[in-house]
N, C-alpha and C positions, 0 to 999 in steps of 0.2 A: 501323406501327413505323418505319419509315426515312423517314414525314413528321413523326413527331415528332423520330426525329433530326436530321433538316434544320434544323425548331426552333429545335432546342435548339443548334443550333451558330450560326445566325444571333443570337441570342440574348445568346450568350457573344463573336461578332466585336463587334454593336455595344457591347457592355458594354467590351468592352477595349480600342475606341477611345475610348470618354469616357475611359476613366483612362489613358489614352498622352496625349489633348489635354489634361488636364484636371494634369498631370504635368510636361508642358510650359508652358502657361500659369502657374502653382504656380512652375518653377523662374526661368520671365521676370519675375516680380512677387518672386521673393523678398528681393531686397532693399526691397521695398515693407513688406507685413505676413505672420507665419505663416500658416499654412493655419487654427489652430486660434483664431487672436485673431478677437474679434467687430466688426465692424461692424454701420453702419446704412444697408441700402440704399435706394435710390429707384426705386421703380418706377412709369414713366409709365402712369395709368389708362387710359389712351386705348389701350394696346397690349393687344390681342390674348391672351386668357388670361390677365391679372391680377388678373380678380374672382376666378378660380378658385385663385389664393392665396391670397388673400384670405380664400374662404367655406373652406375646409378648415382655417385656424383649427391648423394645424402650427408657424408661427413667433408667436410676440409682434409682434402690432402698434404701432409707434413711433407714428406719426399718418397721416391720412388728408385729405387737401384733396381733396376730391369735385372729380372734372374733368381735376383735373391730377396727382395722385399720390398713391401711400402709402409712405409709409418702413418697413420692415420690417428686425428683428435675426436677425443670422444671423452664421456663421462667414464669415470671409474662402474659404476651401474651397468652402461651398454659394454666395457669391455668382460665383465663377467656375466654377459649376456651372450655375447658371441661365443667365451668359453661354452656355455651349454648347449651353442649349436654345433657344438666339434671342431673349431677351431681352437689355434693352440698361440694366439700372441702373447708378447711378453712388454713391459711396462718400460718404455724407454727413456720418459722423465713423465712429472707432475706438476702439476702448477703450481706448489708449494716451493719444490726445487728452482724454478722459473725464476719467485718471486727474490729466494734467495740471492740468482744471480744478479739480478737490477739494483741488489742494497747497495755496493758501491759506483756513486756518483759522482762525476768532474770534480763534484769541490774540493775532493782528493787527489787529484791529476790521473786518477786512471776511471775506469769503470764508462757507463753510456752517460752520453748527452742526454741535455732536455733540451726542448727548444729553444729556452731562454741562453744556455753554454753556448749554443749553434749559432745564433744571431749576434752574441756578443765577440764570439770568437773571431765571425767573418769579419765587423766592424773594425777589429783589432789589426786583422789581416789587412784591409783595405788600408788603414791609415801604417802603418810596417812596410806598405807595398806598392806606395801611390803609381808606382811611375807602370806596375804592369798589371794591377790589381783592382779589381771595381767590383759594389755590391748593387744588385738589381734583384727589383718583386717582379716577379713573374704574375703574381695574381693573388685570390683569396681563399680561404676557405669557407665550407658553409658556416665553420663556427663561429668565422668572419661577422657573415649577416645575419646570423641569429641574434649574437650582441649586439649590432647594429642596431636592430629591432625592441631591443631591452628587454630580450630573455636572460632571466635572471641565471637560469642552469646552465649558460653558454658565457660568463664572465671571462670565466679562466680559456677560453677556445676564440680567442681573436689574432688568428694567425695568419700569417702569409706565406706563398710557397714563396724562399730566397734563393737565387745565385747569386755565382761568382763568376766572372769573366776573369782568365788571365792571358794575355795577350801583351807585345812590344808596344802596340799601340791600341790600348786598352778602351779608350774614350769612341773610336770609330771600330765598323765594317770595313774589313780588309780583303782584300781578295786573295783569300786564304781559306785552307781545310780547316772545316769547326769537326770541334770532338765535343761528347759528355760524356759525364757520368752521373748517375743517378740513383740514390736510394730510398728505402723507406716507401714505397708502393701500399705494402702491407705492415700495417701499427706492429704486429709481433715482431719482425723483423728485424730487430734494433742494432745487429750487427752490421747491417747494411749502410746504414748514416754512417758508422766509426769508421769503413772502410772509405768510401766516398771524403768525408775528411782528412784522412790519414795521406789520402793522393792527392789533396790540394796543398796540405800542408808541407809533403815532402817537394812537390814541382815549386813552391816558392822558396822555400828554403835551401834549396839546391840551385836554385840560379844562381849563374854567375860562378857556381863551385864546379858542376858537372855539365860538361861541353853540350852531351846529349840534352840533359834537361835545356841548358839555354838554347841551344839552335831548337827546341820541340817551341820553345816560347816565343821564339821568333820569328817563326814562320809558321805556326797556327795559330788556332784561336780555341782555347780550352775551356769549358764551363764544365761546372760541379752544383748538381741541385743534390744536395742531400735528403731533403726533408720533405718528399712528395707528398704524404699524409700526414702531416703535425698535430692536428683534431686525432685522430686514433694513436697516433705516437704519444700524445698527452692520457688517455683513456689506460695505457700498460705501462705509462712511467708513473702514473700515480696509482696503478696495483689495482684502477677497477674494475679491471680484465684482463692479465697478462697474454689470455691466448686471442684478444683481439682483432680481427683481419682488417676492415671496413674502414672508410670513412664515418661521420656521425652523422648525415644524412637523416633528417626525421623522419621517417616515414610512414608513422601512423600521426604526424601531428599532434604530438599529446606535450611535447617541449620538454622533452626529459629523455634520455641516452639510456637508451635499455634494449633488450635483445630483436627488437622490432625493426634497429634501427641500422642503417650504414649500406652502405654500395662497395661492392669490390673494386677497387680503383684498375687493377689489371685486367679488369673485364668488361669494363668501359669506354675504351677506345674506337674509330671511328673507322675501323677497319674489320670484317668480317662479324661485328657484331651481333650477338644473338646464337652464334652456331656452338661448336659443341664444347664441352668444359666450361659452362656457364649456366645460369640458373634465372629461372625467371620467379622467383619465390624472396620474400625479402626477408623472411628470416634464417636463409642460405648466408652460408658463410664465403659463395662464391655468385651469391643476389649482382646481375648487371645492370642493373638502374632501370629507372622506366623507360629511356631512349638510347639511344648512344652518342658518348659523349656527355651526358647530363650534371654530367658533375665537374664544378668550376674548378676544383683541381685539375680535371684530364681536360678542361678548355684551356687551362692556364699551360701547360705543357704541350698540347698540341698547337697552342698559339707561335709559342714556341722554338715548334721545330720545325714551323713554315716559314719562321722570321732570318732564319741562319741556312745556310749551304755545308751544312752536318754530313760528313764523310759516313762517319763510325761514332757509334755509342755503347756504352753499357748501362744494363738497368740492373742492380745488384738486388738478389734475395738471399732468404735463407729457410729450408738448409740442402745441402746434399752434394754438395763439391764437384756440383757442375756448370760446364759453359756451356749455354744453350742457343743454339741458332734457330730463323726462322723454315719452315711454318710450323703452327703448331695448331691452326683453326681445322684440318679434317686430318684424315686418315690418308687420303690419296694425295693431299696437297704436298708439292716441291716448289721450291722458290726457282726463278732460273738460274739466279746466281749461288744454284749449291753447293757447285764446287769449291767456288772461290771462298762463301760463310763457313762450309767446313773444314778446308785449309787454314782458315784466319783462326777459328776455334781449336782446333789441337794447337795449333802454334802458341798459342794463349793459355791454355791449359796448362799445358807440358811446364809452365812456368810458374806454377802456383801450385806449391805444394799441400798436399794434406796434413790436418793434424796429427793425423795416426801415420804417416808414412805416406810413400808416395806422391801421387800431383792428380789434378783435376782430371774430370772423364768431357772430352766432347762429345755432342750428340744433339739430332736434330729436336726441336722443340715438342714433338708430335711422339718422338718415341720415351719422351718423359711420361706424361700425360696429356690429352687434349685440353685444349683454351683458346676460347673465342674473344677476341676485342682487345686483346693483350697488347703492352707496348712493344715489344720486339717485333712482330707483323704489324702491327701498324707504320713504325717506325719506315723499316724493309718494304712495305707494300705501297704505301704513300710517297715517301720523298726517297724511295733505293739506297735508304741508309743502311747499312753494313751492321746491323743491331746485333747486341749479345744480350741476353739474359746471362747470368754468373751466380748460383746460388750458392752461397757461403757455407764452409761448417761444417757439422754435423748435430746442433741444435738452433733453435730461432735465436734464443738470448745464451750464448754459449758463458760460460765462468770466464768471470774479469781475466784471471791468467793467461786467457787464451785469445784477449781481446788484441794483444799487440800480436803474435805471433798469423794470426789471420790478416792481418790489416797488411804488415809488413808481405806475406807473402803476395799479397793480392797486387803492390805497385809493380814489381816486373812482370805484371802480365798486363797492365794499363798500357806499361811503356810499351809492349809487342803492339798494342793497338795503335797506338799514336804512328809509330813508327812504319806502319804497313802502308799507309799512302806514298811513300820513299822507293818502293819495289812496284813492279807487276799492274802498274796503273795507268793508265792512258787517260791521260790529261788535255787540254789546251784551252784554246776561246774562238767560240763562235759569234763572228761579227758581218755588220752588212756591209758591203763590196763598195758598196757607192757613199754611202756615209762614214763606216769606218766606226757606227754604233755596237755595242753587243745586242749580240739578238737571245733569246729566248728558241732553241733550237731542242729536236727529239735527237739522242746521239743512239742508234739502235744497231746491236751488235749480232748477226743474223744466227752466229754460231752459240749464241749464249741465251738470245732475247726469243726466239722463236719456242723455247721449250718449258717448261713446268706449267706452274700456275698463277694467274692473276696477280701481276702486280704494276703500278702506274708506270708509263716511259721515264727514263731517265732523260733529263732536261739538262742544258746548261742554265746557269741563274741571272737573270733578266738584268742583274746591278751590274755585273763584270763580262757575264758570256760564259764563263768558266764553267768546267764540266770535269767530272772526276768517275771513273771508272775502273775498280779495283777487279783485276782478271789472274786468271792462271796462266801464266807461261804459255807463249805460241803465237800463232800467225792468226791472225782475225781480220775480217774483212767489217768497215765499216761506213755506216749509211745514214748520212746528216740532212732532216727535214724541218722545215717550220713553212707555214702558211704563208703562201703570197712569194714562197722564194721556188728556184729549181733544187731538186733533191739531190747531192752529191753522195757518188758513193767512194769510199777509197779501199784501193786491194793490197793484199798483204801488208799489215800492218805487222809488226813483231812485237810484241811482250814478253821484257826479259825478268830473269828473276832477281835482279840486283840494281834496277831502276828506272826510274819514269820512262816511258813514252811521251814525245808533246808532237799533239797532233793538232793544228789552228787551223779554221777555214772560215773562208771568205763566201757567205753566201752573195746568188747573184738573185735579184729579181726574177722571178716567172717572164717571159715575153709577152704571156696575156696579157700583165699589168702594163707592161711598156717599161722605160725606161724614166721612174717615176721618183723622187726624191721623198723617202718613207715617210718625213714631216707635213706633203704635203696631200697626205691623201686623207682625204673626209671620211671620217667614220658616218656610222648608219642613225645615228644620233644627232651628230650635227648636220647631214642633209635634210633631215624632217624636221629642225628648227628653221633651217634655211627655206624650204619649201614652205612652211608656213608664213614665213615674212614676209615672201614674195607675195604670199595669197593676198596678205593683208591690203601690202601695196598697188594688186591690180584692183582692188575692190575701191583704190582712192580715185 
């Protein structure tokens, strides 16, 4: 009994010295910031118990440069808290400076979009660009159906997530490589939408001027979603949270947007969901919903990107001036195509320069930080899209001055992406021998597909056949299956690094089936309508 008193009184001394230093320090800085306003701190990786911030996965991580630091948000309070536990960070912006940089808006022709500049801008674009140019909703937000509902708090939050198709032939599906781009994931992020605009706007405006822009628009099919989360992009453009991550997700049902509330849109995805870099806590600032997938944002996008035959995408953040490829859901995980994600990302990099000097860093997703549900593995693991994360900058909302010079540098690194299906690609279409239909075929490449971790077979696409496979230089053996046919393999294939491969095959029917015309064979659905009719008929 009287050694746990001792305890518990030593206990309550060291407790009431942190809040006597921690009181003091507080009232020496208060002419600085509140105890309660956020900054963004820096803490040197090199010191002693920083991964252990890090892996605990309690604050929102800003960015990470492996070696030398991570930035972390937090209260001005907790970072003169961690001063008294021996760490030594240093104040790298506040949210007052934040709020600073949002004062110049469109109506001046520079500074961030609102929603409202975004929507009106595309409309503007559409009708400037009938002949290659089209606007499509993708879906809703939940601040959609809250107003719906005639919640009075969610007036201003009736949005939808919008693209842009630009294409020769804008109106149809062409049997063509799709690209996106995509920003705005996370509300703070607002560099993100300027960039994603900035490359819609230069590929329109460049047609017809620049050869490469017109042949990219000719023969693909380009979409641009800027505005993934517009409900939290509304939440920091009106300043009632500039460090805001989240969707506006209710989640204590009370009908009012406060700290309770939102889902991480990049940790909602229907890929490896739940595992690590994610939080099952909903007032985490990296909270992954109650399911995966749960939020009609990440349904409106993953709808999506099963509706198109998407080579390569980007999904733009900020901040930390890198290109990130997949995996990034465990420790041990490798995608199989990491050669070829990590070639595509220096290549891209190397073309986007940084503010301070230099050009972007590639690097796999996982040696950023961990993240479970994230659109880039999703992307990559689901439909073998060629995904980049690209995180802008070196602030969320960096100073209007610095708004064009990011934007600009970020288009010749889009263009490296457009342009990489042109090299190192093995291409064709898979169709049936007897009809001359495309089929829906597994293209599996032994030297590439046999090794890392978990991700769906590449398919050709059921509308055309077509099938695209972006590889590294060399000889690959390749092995074409689908159900009900004979599996073909073919040898030495070559992939050069200065342009396509086309590789087309003609499946044959299996022999078991016989030599059967694939229109006429009864599924399992219409023989049990058909045996039930008969029944009825012998019963007459």
């Amino acid at each position: 009994m009287m050694r746990y008193f001792n305890s518990q009184l030593i206990i309550k001394y060291v407790l009431y010295c942190i809040i006597i230093c921690t009181s003091l320090n507080a009232y020496t800085h208060a002419s600085m910031y509140p105890l309660n306003e956020k900054v963004i701190a820096r803490f040197d990786m090199n010191q002693k118990n920083t991964q252990t911030i890090i892996q605990t996965h309690f604050h929102d991580i800003a960015s990470i440069k492996n070696g030398y630091y991570v930035d972390i948000i937090m209260s001005y309070g907790q970072f003169l808290a961690y001063q008294h536990q021996g760490f030594w960070p240093i104040i790298v912006i506040t949210e007052s400076k934040l709020k600073q940089n949002l004062q110049s808006r469109r109506d001046a022709l520079n500074g961030y979009r609102t929603y409202e500049n975004v929507v009106d801008e595309m409309t503007t674009l559409q009708d400037n660009f009938k002949s290659i140019c089209k606007v499509y909703s993708l879906g809703y937000s939940w601040g959609h159906y809250y107003d719906a509902d005639n919640l009075s708090n969610y007036e201003s939050y009736n949005h939808q997530i919008w693209a842009v198709k630009i294409s020769d032939q804008v109106q149809i599906e062409e049997d063509e490589p799709s690209f996106y781009f995509m920003g705005l994931h996370h509300a703070k992020e607002t560099i993100s939408l300027e960039v994603v605009m900035a490359e819609l706007n230069y590929i329109l405006y460049q047609y017809g001027k620049d050869d490469n822009v017109t042949q990219l628009v000719h023969n693909n099919q380009l979409w641009f979603i800027p505005l993934v989360n517009p409900d939290g992009h509304r939440v920091v453009m009106d300043q009632r949270n500039v460090f805001w991550r989240k969707n506006i997700r209710d989640n204590n049902n009370n009908t009012v947007i406060d700290n309770y509330d939102g889902v991480d849109l990049n940790r909602n995805y229907n890929f490896k969901w739940g595992s690590l870099g994610s939080s099952s806590i909903i007032t985490s600032d990296i909270y992954r919903g109650p399911t995966k997938g749960s939020e009609p944002e990440i349904e409106a996008i993953q709808t999506f990107l099963s509706s198109h035959h998407f080579v390569a995408g980007v999904s733009y953040h900020s901040y930390g001036e890198l290109v990130v490829f997949p995996y990034g859901y465990d420790y041990q995980a490798t995608a199989p195509d990491h050669d070829a994600l990590n070639d595509l990302a220096i290549h891209v990099a190397q073309k986007i320069p940084s503010i301070n000097g230099g050009y972007y860093e590639p690097m796999q997703s996982i040696d950023m930080y961990p993240v479970g549900g994230d659109h880039c593995d999703y992307a990559y693991g689901i439909h073998g899209i060629f995904s980049l994360t690209i995180e802008l900058a070196n602030q969320f909302i960096p100073p209007v001055d610095q708004i064009n010079p990011i934007c600009n540098g970020n288009i010749q690194g889009a263009m490296v992406l457009l342009n990489r299906v042109n090299y190192a690609t093995l291409t064709g279409h898979i169709k049936d021998s007897h009809t001359g239909k495309p089929l829906e075929a597994e293209i599996f490449i032994p030297l590439v597909d046999s090794k890392g971790s978990d991700r769906n077979p590449y398919k050709s696409d059921e509308t055309f056949g077509r099938y695209y496979r972006l590889l590294m230089p060399g000889q690959y053996s390749v092995v074409i299956s689908a159900p009900l046919y004979d599996t073909q393999t073919i040898e030495n294939i070559i992939i050069t690094s200065n342009s396509q491969t086309q590789l087309s095959v003609s499946m044959v029917r299996s022999t078991i089936q016989g030599d059967v015309n694939q229109d006429s064979v009864i599924d399992l659905k219409d023989l049990m309508i058909l045996m039930k009719y008969m029944s009825e008929i012998k019963k007459l």
